[in-house]
N, C-alpha and C positions, 0 to 999 in steps of 0.2 A: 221814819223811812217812807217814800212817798209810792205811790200805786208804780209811776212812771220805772222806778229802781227794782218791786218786785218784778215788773215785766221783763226786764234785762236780767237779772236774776234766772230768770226764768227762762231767758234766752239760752243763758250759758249751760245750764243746766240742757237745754237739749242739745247743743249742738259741739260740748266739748266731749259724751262720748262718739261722737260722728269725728272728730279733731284726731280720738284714740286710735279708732279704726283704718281710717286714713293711713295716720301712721305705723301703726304697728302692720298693715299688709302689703307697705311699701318698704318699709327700715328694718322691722321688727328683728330679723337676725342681724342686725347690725348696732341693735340698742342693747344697753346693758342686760344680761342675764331674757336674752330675746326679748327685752319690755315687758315682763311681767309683771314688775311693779308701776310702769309707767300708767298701765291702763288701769291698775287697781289704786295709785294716785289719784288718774284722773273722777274715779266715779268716788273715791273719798272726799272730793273738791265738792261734786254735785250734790252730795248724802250733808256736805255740811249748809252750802244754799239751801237744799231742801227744807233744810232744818231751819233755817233763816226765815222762808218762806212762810212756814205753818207757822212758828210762832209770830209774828210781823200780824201777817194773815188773822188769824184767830184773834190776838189780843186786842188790836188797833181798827183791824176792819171787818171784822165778822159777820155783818149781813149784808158785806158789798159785794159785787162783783167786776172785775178787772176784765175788759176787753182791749185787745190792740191789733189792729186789724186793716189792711189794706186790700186795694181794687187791681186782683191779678186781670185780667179779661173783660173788660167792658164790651159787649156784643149792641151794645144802642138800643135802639127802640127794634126791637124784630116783629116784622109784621103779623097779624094774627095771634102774637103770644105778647107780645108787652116789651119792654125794656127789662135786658139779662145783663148780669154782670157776676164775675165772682169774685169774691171775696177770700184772701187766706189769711190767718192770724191765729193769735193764742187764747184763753179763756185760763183766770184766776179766779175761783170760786173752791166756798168749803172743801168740796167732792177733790177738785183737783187737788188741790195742794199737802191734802191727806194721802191721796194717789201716789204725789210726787215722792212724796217721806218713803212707802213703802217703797213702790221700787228701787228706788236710789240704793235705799238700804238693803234689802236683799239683792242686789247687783251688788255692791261693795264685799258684802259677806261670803260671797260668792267668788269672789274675783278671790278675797282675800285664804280662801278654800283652795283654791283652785293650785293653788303657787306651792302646795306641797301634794294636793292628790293629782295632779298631772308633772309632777316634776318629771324629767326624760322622754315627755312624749314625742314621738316623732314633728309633730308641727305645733308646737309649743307657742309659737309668736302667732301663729292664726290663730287658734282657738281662741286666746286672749284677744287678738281684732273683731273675731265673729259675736265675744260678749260684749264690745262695744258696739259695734253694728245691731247686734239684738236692742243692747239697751235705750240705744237710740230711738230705735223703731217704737217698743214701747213708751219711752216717755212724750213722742208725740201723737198717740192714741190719747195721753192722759192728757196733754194741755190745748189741745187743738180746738176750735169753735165754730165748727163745719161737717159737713157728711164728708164732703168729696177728701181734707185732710186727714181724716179717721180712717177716710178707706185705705186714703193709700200707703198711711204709716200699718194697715192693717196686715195689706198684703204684703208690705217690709218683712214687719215680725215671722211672718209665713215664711216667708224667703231666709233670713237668719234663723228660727228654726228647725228648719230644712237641713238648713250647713252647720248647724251646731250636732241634731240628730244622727248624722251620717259620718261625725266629724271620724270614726273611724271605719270609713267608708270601706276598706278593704275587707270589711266581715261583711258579708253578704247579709246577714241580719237587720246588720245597724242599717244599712244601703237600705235595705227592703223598707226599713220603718221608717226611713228620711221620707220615701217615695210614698207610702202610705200617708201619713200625717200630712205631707203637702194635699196629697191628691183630695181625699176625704175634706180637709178644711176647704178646699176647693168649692165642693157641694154646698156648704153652706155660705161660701163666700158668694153665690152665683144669686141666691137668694138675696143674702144680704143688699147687692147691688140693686137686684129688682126692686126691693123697695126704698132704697134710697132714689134710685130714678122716679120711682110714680110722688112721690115727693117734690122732688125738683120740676118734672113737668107739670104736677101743681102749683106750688108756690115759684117756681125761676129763682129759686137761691135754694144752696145747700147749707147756710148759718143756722144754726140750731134756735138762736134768739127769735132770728125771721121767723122762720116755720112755726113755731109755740105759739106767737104774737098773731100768726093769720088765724092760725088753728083756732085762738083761743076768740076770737070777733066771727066764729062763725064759717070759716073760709075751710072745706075739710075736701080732699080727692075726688072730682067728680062727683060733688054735691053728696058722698053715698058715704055712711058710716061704716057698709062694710069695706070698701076701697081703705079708711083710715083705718078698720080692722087686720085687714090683710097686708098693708102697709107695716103694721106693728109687727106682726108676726114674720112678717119676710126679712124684718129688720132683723128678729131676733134672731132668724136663721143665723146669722154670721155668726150670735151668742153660744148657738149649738152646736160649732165645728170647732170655736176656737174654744171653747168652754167643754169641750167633751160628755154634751149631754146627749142621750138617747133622742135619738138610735147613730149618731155618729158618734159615738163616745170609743170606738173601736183604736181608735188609731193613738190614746194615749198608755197605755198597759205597751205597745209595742216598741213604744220611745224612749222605754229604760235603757234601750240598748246603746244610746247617747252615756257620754259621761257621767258619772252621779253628781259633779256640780250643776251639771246642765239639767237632769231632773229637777234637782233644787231651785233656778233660777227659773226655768220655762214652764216646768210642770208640777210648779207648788205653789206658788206665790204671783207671780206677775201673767205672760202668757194666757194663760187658761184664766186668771182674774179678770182678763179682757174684756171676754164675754157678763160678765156681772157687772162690770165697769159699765158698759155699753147699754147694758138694760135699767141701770141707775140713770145713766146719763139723757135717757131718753123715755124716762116711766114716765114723765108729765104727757105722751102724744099715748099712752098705748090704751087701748078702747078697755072696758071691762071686761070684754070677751078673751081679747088678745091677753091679757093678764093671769086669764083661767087657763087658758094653754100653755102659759109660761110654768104654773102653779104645778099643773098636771106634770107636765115635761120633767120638771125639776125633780117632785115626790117618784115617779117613776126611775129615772134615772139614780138618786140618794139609794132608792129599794135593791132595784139590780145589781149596783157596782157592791152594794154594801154583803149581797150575797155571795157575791164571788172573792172579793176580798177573804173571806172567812177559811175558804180551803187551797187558797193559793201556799208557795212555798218559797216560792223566789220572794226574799223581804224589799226588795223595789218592786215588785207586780201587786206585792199585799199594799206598796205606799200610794202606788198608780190607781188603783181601784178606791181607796179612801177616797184619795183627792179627789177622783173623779164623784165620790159620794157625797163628800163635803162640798164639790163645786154644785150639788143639785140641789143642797139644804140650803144655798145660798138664791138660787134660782126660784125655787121655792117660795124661800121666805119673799122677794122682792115680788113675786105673783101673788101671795096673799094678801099684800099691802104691808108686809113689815120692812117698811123701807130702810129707816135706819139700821135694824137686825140684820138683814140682811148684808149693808155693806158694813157693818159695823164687824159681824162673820167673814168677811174677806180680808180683812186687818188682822183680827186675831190670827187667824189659818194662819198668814202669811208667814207669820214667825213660828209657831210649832212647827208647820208642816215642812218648812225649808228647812229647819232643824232637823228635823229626822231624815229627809234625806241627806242632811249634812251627817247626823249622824249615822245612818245607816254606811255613807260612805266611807265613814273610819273606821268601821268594822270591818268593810268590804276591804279597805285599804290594807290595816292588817293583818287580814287574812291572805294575802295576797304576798305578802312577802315573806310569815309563815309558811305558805305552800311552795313557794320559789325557793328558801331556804329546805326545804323538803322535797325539793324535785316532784313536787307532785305536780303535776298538767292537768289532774282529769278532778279534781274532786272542784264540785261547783261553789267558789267563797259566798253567793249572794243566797244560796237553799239553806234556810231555817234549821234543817236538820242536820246540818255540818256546822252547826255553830253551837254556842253553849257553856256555861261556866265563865265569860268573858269578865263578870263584872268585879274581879280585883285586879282582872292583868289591866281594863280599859275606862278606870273609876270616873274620869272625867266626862266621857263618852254614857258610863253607864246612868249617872245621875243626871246629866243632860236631859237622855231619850227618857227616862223616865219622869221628870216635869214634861214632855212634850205628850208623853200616853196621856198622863192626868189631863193634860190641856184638853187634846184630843176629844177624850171620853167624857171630857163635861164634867171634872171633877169640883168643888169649890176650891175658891182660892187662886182658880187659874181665869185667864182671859179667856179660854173654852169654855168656862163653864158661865162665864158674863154672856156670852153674844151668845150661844146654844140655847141660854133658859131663855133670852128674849125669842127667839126664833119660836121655839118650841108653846110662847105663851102667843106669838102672833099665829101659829094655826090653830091655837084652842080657841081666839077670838075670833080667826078669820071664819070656822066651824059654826059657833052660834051665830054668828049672823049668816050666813049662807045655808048652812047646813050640810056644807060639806066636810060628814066627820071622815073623813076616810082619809085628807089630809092629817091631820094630828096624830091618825092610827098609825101610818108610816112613820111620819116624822119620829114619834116615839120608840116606835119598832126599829128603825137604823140608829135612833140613840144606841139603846139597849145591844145593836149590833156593831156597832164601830167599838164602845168599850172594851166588847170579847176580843175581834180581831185582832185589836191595839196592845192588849197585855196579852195575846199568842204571843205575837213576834217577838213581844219585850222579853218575855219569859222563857220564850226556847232561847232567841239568842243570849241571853247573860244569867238566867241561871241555872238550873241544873247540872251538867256533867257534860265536859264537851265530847263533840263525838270520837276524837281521834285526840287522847289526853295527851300526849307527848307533842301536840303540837303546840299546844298550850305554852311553852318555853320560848317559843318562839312569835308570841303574841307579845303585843306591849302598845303601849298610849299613843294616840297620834302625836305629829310635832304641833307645837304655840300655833300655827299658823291654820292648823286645821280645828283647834279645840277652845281659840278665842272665840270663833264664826257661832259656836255651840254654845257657849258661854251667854256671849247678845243674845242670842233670840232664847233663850231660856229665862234671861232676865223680861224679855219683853213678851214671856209668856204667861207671867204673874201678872194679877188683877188688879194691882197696884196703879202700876203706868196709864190704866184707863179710867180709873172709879176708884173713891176711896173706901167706898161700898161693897165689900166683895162678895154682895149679895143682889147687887140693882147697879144694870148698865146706866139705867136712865139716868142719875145724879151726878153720874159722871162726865168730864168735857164731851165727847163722842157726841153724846146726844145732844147736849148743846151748840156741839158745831152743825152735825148731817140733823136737819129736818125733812119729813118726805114731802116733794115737791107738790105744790097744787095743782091738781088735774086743767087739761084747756082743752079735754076733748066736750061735745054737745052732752048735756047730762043724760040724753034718752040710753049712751052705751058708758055711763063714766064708772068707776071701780064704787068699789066700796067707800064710801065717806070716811074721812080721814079722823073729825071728831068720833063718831060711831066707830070706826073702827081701833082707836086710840081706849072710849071706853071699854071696850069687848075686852082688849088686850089687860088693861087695868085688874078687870075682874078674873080674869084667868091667870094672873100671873102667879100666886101662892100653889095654886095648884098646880101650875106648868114647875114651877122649880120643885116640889114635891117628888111629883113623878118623875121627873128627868133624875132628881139624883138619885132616887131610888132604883130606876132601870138601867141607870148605870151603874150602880152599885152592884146590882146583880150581873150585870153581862162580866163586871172584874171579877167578881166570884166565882163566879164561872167557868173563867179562863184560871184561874187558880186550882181548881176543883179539878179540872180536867188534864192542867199541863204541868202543875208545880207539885199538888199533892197527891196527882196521880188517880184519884179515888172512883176516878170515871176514865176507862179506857179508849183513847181518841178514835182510833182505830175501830172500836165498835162502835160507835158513835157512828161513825162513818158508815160501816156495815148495814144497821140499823135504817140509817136516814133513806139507802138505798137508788134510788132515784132521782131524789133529791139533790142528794149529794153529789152523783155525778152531772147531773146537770152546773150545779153549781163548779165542781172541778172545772168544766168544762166549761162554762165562762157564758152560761147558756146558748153555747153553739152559734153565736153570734156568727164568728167567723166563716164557719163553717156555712151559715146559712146565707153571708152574703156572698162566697165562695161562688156556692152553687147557684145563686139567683143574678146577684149584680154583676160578678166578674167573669162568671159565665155566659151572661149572658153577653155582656158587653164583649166575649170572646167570640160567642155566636155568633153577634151581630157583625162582626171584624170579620170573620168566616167566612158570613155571606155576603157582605158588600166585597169581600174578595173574589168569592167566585163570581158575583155578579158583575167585577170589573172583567176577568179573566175570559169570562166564559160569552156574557152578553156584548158588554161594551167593547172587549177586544175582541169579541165575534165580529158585532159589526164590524168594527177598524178593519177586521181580515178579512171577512167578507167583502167589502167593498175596496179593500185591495185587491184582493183575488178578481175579484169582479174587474175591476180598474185592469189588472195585468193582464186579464182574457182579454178584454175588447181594446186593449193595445198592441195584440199580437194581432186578436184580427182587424184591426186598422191598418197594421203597417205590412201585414201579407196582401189586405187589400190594395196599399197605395202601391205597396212592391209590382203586384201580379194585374190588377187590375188599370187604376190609374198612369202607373208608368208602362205599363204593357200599351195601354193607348196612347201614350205621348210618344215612347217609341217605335210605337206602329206609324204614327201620322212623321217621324222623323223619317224610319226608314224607307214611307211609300213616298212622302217627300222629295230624298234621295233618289227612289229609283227610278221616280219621273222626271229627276232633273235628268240621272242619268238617261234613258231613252230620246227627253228631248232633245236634249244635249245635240243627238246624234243632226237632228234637224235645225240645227245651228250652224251652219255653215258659213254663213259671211257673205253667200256668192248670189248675188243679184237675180241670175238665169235660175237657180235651184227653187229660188223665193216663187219665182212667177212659174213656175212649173207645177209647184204646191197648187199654188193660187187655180190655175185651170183645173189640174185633178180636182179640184176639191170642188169647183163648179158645175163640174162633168158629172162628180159622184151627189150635189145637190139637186143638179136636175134630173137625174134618174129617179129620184127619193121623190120630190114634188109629182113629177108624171106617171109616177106606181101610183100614188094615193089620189 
């Protein structure tokens, strides 16, 4: 198969879920069963290219890379900057076509989710156009070979979303968290922009190949390393919004309020992958500086989410705060220099974590027709503590989520426990050589805290005693079409599929396919060396998998200890921890603090540009009307009284001297020269006085 056929391949692959959406938001209640199958066809067609792709890809061309690319805009030579032109096209390399597989495939699993947890819903044919429009937007994030087509497949996904989040927009909830998650990715998208501009106005091209190639001859932003510093970082902004790392990590915990396939699809696996995707896609430009931030960012963000996870109750807020945990260990890892770990940890996630919220949705699901069969309205299906005893009414379900905890928690034998020990051995490497231990402390410390979390949820929901036993009759397995989706990604959450090692990723294809890119930034700011830091890694890794299965061992004991055998009372736990623990409840007051600072503030500021239109700017306006209305009254009392008072003055004395003379008009010749002597008589009186 030749470069030219993967490229069209690759065509089809983006543009037939764009074919879907089309039609399913123009036909769709007029296509069979509202086109539910048609759009989860369509991305079965892409997941199987996909598949064509990577292996093609991998076997035959493995250290090649596939460009195709044309001249949207030619600007000429512009004077003072050079000759501009831009370029839009595709890029096939390792990174993509590993991208492509994932998403395809959780878009399909999803789709094919979808078709029994939305059966009846009021707009049934959109939802299924909107996950064609989403998947579209993301899979041209993943093949694009430019800033400017990143971006704007970027702010796509934004926008689909948006309208997946809200899809039942008539809850004021979900509506609030559509609005939130646009707005907030916003911030970082504004960022993100800025540095893809100070880019462009250095180099005059936004192709990725360009910019590396000037970078790398010496050519970097206004001659200033820190310019290609702040660059890195401003880029990564867009990683921070769409990626939900601190401190805008706010707006993904409120997006459950979407669908749980739509969790699955946006907020497990693809979506929020973006931002890793992105910072892969672009580690050859980022300074060693820009890299420690990304590092910090990431380890911060893993630390927080992973504490609030721990006393949450809603089992999609405990799934939201993981992901958002795991999206920092991923961030993390690509800022220490474990590049492959890194993305190699986005692959695996992909499948357990879309799993569990797949699975979590068949719980949710039902529960849901349990409580409708029971007239109940008020009891909440998605709180931990209304669930319970699930696991012979939901066996399929149950054993599912339970390979996907193991996964999760870094157990061996799973694909979490492949990509997790390498992560965990690239911050004990990144560590000695820098000496920053305080990475690997986290890192280890949210291991040891995602395990507890993971076997809570598992535990309250399916074993022990459910809350409300008679409803338990009324529970039962989801349909084939929700428990196949669970089925895939449980297989591809064994170690198998990756390595045949199920102790060392390295041996495995993954690592043979993703190598970490060579740096092109000036050595005086470049990362850590890639040999050096490949050693570091080597000699930390017996010890990095030591400690990881061990701290996870114990955070699952843990959660056994405290919720299966009871031996430790949660509740005092809770008591105990004090302040802690309510902080943590409380999501560290995040909300609350940007409440009171951003959204208040930004209320403020609306406040006072109000009064200041009202008050100042419409002052003036009315004062100088007012003003304008006076000196037009006394203009036109003037022209009244004054001006016309003199026009008709000079009319009337006009008048009344015609009339007087009038009288001395007579016509008659004798009268005229009668005048004439009077008036002789009466001038020479006048001369001979004076």
């Amino acid at each position: 198969m030749t470069s030219d056929t993967l490229i069209q391949f690759a065509l089809y692959i983006l543009f037939l879920p764009l074919l879907g959406f089309v039609a399913l938001i123009f036909f769709g209640k007029r296509l069979p069963r509202q086109g539910d199958w048609f759009g989860t066809g369509i991305l079965g067609i892409t997941l199987i290219l996909s598949f064509i792709i990577l292996f093609v890809k991998l076997i035959s061309y493995p250290a090649e890379t596939f460009i195709s690319q044309f001249t949207w805009i030619d600007f000429g030579d512009v004077p003072f900057i050079g000759p501009i032109s831009i370029e839009l096209g595709i890029m096939l390399d390792n990174l993509s076509v590993i991208m492509l597989v994932v998403v395809t495939l959780v878009s399909f699993l999803v789709h094919l989710f979808s078709i029994g947890y939305m059966q009846g819903d009021v707009r049934y044919s959109r939802y299924f156009a909107y996950l064609g429009l989403f998947s579209f937007s993301m899979l041209g994030i993943v093949i694009t070979h430019n800033f400017l087509m990143m971006y704007i497949f970027w702010e796509l996904v934004g926008l689909s979303s948006y309208l997946l989040i809200g899809h039942w927009y008539e809850k004021k909830s979900a509506s609030d968290a559509a609005k939130k998650a646009f707005i907030v990715n916003r911030i970082g998208d504004a960022g993100m922009f800025i540095g893809i501009m100070i880019l462009f106005v250095t180099f005059s091209t936004f192709t990725f190949e360009k910019i590396f190639d000037s970078i790398a001859i010496g050519m970097i932003p206004f001659g200033s390393e820190a310019w290609l510093t702040a660059a890195g970082i401003l880029i990564f902004c867009g990683a921070i919004g769409k990626s939900a790392q601190f401190p805008l990590h706010t707006w993904l915990p409120d997006a459950m309020e979407g669908p749980t396939p739509v969790s699955a699809l946006i907020h497990a696996a693809t979506m929020v992958a973006a931002g890793v995707y992105l910072i892969a896609r672009t580690f050859a430009i980022m300074t060693g500086d820009a890299l420690m931030v990304i590092t910090y960012i990431g380890a911060i963000t893993a630390f927080i989410a992973a504490t609030i996870a721990i006393t949450q109750f809603d089992i999609k807020k405990v799934l939201a705060y993981s992901t958002i945990s795991q999206l920092g260990y991923m961030v993390m890892a690509l800022g220490t220099g474990a590049y492959t770990a890194g993305f190699f940890h986005l692959v695996t996630h992909a499948s357990f974590k879309a799993g569990l919220f797949l699975g979590s949705g068949s719980v949710i699901h039902a529960m849901h027709e349990a409580l409708h069969n029971k007239h109940d309205h008020r009891t909440d299906p998605q709180d931990i503590r209304n669930l319970g005893g699930l696991r012979n009414k939901m066996p399929i379900t149950y054993l599912t989520f339970l390979i996907f905890t193991l996964a999760i928690s870094g157990v061996p034998l799973t694909s979490g426990f492949l990509s997790k020990d390498e992560i965990l051995a690239g911050t004990l490497g990144f560590a000695s050589v820098t000496g920053h231990y305080l990475i690997p402390f986290i890192a280890f410390i949210v291991a040891g805290m995602t395990a507890f979390y993971m076997f809570r949820i598992f535990i309250l929901t399916f074993h022990g005693n459910h809350a409300e036993p008679s409803r338990l009759n009324d529970i039962h397995e989801s349909p084939a079409v929700m428990t196949i989706p669970l089925i895939v990604f449980a297989a591809f959450s064994i170690w198998i599929f990756y390595s045949f090692n199920p102790f060392g990723a390295t041996s495995g294809w993954f690592y043979f396919a993703i190598d970490r890119p060579m740096s092109v930034v000036p050595s005086v700011v470049q990362p850590v060396a890639a040999d050096i830091f490949k050693e570091a890694v080597h000699h930390s890794h017996t010890l990095a998998m030591i400690l990881s299965i061990a701290i996870a061992g114990l955070g699952i004991l843990f959660a056994f200890v405290v919720y299966h055998f009871r031996k430790l009372d949660a509740d005092n736990l809770a008591k105990a921890a004090g302040p802690f623990y309510n902080l943590s409840y409380n999501k560290w007051r995040f909300d609350e603090m940007y409440d009171k600072s951003v959204v208040n503030g930004t209320m403020g500021l609306s406040n006072l540009s109000a009064w200041f239109d009202n008050y100042i700017i419409d002052g003036i306006v009315n004062g100088s009307a007012t003003i304008t209305r006076w000196w037009s009254k006394f203009t036109g009392r003037f022209d009244n009284v004054v001006i016309d008072g003199l026009v008709n003055f000079s009319a009337y004395f006009t008048g009344f001297s015609g009339l007087i003379l009038r009288k001395f008009q007579s016509g008659k010749v004798q009268t005229y020269i009668v005048f004439v002597i009077f008036s002789i008589i009466v001038f020479f009186f006048i001369f001979r006085t004076f």
